[in-house]
TIMI-2910 file (N, C-alpha, C, CB; in pm, 1 decimal, decimal comma, always signed):
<rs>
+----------+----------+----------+----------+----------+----------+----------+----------+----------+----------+----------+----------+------+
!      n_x !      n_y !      n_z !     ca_x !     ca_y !     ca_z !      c_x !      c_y !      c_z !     cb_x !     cb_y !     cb_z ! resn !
+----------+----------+----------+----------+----------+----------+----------+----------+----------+----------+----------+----------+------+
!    +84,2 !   -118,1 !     +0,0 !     +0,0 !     +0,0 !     +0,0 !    +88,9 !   +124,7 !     +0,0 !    -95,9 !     -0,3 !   +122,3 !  Unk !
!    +39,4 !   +242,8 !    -74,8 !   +115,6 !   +363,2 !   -101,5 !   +123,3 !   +444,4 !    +23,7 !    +54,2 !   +444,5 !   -214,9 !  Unk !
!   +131,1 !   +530,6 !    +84,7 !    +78,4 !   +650,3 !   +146,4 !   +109,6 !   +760,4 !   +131,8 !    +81,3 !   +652,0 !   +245,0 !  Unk !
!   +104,4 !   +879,3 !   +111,0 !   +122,0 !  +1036,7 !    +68,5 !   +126,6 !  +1082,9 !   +168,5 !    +26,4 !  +1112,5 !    -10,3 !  Unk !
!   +200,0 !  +1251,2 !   +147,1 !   +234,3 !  +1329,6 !   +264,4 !   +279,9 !  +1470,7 !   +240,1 !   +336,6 !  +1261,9 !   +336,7 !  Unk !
!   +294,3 !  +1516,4 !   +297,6 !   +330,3 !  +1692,7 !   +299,1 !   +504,7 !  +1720,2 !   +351,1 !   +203,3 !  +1787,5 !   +445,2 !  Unk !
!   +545,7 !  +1737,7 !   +301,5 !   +668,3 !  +1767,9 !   +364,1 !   +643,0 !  +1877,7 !   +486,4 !   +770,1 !  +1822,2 !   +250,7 !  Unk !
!   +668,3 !  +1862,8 !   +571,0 !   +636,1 !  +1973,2 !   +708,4 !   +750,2 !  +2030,7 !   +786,6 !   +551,8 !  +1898,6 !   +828,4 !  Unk !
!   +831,9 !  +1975,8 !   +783,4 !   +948,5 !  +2053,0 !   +832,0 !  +1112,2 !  +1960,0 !   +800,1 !   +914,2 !  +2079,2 !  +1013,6 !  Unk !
!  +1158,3 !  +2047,3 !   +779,0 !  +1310,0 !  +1979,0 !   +737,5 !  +1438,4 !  +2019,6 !   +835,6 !  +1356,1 !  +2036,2 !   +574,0 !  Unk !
!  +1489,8 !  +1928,2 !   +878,7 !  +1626,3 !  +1923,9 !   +940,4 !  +1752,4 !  +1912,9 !   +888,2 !  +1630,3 !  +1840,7 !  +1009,3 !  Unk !
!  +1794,2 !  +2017,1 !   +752,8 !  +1877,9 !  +1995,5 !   +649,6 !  +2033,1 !  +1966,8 !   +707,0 !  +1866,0 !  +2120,1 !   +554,4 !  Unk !
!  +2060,6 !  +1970,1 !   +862,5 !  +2190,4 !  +1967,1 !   +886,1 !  +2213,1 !  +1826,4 !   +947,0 !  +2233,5 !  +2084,3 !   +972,6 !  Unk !
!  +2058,7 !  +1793,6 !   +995,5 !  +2097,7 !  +1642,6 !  +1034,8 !  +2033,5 !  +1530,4 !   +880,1 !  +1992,7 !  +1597,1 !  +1222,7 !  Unk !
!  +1996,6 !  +1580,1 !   +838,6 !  +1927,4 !  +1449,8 !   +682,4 !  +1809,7 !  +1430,8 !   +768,3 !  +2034,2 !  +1244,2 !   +629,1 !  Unk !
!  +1713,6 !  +1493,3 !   +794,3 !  +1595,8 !  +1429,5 !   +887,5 !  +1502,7 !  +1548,1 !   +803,9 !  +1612,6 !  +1437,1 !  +1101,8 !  Unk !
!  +1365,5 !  +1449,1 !   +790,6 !  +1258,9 !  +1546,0 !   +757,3 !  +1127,0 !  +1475,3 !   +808,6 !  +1254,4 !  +1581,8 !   +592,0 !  Unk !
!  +1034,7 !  +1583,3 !   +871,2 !   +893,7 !  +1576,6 !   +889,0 !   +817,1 !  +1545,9 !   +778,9 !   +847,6 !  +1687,8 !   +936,4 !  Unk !
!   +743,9 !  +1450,6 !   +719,5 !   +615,3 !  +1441,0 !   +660,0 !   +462,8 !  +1395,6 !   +762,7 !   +646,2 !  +1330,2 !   +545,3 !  Unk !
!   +381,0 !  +1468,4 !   +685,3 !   +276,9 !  +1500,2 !   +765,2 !   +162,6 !  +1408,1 !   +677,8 !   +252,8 !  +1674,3 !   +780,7 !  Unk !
!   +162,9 !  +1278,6 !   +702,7 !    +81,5 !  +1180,4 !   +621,3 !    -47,2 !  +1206,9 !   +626,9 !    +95,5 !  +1046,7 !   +658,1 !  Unk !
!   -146,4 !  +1120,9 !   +518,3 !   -269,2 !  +1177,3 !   +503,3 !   -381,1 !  +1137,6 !   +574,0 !   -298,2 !  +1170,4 !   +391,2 !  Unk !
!   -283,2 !  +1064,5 !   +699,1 !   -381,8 !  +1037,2 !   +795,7 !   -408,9 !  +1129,4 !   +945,0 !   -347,5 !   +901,2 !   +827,1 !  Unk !
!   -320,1 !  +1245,1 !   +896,8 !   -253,5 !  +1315,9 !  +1013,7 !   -171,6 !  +1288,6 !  +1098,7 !   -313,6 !  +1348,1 !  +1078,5 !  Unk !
!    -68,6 !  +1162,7 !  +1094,4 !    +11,1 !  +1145,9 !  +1172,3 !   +107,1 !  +1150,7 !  +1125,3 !     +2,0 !  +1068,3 !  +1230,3 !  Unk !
!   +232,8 !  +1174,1 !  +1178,6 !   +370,7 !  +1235,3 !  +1112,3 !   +459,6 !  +1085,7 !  +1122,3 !   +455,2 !  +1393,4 !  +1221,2 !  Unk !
!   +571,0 !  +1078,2 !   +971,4 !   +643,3 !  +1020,1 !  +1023,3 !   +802,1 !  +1110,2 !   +964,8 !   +605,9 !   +865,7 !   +992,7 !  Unk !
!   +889,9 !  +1039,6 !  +1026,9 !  +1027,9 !  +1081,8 !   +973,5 !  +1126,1 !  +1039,5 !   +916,2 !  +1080,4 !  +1113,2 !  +1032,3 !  Unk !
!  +1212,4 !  +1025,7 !   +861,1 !  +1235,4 !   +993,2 !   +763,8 !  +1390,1 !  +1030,6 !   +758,4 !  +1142,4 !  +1041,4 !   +677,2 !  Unk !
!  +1490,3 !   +941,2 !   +707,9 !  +1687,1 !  +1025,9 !   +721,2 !  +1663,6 !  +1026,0 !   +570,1 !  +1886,2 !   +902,6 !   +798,8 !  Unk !
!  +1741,2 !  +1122,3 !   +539,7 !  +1801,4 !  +1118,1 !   +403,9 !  +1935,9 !  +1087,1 !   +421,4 !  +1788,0 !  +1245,2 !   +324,9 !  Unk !
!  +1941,9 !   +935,6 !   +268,8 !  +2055,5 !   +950,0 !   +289,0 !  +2152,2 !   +973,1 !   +146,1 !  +2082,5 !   +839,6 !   +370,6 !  Unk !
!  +2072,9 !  +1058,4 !   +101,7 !  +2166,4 !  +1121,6 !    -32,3 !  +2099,6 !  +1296,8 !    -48,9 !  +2124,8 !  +1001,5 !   -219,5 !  Unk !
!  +2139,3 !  +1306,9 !   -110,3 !  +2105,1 !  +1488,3 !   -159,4 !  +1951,5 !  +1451,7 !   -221,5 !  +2244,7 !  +1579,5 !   -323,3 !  Unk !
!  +1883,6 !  +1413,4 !   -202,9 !  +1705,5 !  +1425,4 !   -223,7 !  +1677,0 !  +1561,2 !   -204,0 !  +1601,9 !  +1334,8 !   -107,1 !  Unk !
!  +1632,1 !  +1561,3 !   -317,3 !  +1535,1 !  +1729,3 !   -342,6 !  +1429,3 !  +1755,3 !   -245,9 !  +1438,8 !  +1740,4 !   -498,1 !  Unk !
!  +1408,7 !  +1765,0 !   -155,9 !  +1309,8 !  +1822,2 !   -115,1 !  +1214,5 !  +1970,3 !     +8,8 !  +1299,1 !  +1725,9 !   -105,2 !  Unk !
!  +1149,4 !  +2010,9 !    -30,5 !  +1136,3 !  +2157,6 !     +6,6 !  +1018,5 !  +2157,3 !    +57,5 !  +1149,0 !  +2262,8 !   -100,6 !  Unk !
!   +999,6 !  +2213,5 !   +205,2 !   +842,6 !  +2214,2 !   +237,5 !   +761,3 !  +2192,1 !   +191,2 !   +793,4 !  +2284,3 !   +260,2 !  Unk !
!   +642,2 !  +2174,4 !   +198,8 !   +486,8 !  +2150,0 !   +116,3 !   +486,3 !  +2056,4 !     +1,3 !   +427,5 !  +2290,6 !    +46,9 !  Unk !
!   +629,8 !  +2001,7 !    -10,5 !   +613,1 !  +1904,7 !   -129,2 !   +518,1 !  +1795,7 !   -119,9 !   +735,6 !  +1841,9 !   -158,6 !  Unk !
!   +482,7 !  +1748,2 !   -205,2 !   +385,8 !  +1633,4 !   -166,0 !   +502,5 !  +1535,8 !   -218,2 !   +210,4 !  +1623,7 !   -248,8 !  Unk !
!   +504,3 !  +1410,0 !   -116,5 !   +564,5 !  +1296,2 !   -146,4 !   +473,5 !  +1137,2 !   -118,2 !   +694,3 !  +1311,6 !    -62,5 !  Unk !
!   +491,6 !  +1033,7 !   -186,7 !   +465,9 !   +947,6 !   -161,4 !   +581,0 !   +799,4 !   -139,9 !   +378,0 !   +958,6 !   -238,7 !  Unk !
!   +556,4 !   +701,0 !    -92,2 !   +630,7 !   +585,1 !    -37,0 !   +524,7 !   +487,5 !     -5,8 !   +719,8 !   +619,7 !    +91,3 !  Unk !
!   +627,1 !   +383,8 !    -15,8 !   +540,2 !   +220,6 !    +18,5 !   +505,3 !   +259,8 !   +182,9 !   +673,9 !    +30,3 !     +2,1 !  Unk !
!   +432,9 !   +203,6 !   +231,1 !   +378,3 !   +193,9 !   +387,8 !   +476,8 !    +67,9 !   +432,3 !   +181,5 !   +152,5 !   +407,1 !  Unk !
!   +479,5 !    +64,2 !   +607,3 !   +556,4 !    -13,2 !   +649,5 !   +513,5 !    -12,8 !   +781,4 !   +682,7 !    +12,2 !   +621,4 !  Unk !
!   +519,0 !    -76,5 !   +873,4 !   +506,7 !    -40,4 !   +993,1 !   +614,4 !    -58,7 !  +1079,8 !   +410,5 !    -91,4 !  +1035,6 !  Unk !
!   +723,2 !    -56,3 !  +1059,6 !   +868,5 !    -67,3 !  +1122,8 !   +967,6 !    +28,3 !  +1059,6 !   +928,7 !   -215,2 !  +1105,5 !  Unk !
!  +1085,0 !    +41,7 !  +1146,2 !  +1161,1 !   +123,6 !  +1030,7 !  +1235,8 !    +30,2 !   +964,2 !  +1258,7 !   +241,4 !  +1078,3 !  Unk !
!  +1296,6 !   +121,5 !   +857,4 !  +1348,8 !     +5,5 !   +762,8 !  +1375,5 !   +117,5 !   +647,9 !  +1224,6 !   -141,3 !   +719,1 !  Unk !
!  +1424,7 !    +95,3 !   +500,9 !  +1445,2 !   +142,3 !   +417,7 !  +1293,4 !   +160,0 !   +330,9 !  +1554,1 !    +75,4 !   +373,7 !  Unk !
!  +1262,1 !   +299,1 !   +274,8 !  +1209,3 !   +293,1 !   +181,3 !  +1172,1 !   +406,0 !    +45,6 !  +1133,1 !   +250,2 !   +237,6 !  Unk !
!  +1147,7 !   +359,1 !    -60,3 !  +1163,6 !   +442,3 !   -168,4 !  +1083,7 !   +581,5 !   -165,9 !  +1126,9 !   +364,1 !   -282,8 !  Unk !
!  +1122,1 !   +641,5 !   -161,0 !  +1010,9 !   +805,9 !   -153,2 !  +1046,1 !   +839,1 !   -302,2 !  +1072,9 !   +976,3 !    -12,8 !  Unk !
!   +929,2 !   +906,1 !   -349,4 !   +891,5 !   +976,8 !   -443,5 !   +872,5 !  +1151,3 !   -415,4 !   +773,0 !   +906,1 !   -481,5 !  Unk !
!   +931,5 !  +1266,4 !   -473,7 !   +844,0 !  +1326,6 !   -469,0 !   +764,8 !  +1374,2 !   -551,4 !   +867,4 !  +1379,2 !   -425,4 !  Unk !
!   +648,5 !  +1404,2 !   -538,0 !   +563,5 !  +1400,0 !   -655,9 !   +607,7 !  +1505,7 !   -689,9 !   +418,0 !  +1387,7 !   -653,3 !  Unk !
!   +596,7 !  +1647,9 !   -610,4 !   +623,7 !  +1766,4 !   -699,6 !   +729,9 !  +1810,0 !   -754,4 !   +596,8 !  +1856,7 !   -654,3 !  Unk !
!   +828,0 !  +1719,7 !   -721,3 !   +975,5 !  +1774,5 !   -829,7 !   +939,6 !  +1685,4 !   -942,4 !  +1170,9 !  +1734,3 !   -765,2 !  Unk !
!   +918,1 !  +1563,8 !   -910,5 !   +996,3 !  +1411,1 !   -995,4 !  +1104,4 !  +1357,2 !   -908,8 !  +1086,0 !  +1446,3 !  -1162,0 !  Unk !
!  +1167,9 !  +1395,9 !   -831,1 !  +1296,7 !  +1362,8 !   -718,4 !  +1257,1 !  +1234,5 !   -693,8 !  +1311,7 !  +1457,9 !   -563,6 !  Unk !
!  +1360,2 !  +1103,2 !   -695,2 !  +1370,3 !   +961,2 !   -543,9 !  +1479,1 !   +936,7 !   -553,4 !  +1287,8 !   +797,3 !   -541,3 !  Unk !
!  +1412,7 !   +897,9 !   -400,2 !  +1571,1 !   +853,7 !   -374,0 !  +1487,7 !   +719,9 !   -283,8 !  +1709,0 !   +996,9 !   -262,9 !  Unk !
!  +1575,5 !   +656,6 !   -215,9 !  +1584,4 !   +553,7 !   -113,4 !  +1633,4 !   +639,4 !    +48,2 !  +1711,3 !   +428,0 !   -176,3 !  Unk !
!  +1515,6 !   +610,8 !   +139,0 !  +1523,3 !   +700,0 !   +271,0 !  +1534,0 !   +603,7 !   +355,2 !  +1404,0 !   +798,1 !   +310,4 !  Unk !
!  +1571,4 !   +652,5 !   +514,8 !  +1539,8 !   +559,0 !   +580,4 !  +1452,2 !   +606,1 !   +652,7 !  +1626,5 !   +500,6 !   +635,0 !  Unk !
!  +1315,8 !   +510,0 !   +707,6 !  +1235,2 !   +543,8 !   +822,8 !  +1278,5 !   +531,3 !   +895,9 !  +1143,1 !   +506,4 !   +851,4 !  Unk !
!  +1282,7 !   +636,6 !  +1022,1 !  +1342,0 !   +651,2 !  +1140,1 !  +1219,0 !   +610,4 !  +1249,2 !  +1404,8 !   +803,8 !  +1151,7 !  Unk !
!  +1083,8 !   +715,4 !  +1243,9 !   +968,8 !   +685,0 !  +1350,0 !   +857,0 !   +693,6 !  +1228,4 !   +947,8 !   +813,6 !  +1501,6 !  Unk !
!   +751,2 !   +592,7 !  +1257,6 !   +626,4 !   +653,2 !  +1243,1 !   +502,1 !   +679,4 !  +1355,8 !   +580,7 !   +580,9 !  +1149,2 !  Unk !
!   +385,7 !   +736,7 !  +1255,1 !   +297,2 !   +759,2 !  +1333,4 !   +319,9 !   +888,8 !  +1480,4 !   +274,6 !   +615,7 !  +1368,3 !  Unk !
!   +379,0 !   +982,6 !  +1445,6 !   +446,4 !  +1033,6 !  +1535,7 !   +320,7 !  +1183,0 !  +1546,1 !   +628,0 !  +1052,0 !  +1485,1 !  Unk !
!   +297,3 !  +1184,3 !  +1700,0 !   +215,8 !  +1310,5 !  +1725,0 !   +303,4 !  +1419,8 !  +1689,5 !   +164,2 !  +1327,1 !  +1874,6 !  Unk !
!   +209,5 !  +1523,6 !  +1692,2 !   +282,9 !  +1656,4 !  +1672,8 !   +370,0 !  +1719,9 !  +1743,0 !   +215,9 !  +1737,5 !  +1664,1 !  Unk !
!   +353,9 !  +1666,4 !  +1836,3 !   +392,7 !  +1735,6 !  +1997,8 !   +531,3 !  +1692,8 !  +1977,5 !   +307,7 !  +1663,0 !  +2166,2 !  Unk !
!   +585,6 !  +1595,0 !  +1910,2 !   +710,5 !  +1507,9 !  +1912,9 !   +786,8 !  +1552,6 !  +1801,6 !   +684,4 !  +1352,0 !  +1903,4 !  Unk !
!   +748,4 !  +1629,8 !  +1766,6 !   +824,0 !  +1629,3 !  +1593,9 !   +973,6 !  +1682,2 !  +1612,9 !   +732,8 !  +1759,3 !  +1461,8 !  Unk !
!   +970,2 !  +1787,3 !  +1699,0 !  +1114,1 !  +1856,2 !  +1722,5 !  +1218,9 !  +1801,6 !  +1770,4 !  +1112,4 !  +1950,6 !  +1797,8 !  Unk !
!  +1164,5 !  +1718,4 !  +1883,5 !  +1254,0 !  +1630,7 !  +1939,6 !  +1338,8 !  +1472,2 !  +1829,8 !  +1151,1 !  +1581,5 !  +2070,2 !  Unk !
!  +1226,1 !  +1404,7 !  +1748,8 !  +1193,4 !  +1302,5 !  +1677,7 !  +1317,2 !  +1381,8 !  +1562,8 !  +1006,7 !  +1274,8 !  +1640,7 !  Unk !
!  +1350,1 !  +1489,0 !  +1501,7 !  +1440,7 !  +1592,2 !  +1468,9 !  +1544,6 !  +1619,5 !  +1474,6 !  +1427,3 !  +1659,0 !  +1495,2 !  Unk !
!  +1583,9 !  +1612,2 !  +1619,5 !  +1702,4 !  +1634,2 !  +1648,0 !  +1693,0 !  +1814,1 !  +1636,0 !  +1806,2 !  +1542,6 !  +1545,2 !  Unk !
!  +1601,0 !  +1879,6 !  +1705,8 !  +1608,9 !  +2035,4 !  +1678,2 !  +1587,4 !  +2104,4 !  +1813,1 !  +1491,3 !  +2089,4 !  +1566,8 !  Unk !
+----------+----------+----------+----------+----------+----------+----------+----------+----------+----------+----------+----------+------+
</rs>
């Protein structure tokens, strides 16, 4: 199964970014190459419920790469910390 998301906040010094899935729960995500991506992008990826490696898309460049999931399902309240910010 797919799931989509919002890019919501980016941690460009650690490779860490917020997406804000379309269920309202956040997950995060390492980059681990130069992946394009810029707030509000919409991205999509396979679903998983563990971390593990997986392919992100973003829709609004054309950009993928291979990410790693770090947390999902993550409240809001957690995002900064979940960050490293």
């Amino acid at each position: 199964m797919q799931r989509s998301g919002i890019v919501s906040i980016l941690n460009r010094k650690q490779g860490l970014v917020a997406i804000r899935a379309e269920r309202g729960d956040y997950a995060i995500f390492e980059l681990l190459y130069e992946l394009r991506l810029d707030e509000n992008d919409t991205v999509i990826w396979n679903d998983r419920s563990d971390p593990g490696f997986v392919h992100l898309s973003n829709v609004s460049t054309g950009a993928q790469d291979d990410v790693y999931v770090r947390h999902l399902s993550i409240a809001e309240a957690d995002i900064r910390r979940c960050l490293l910010l």
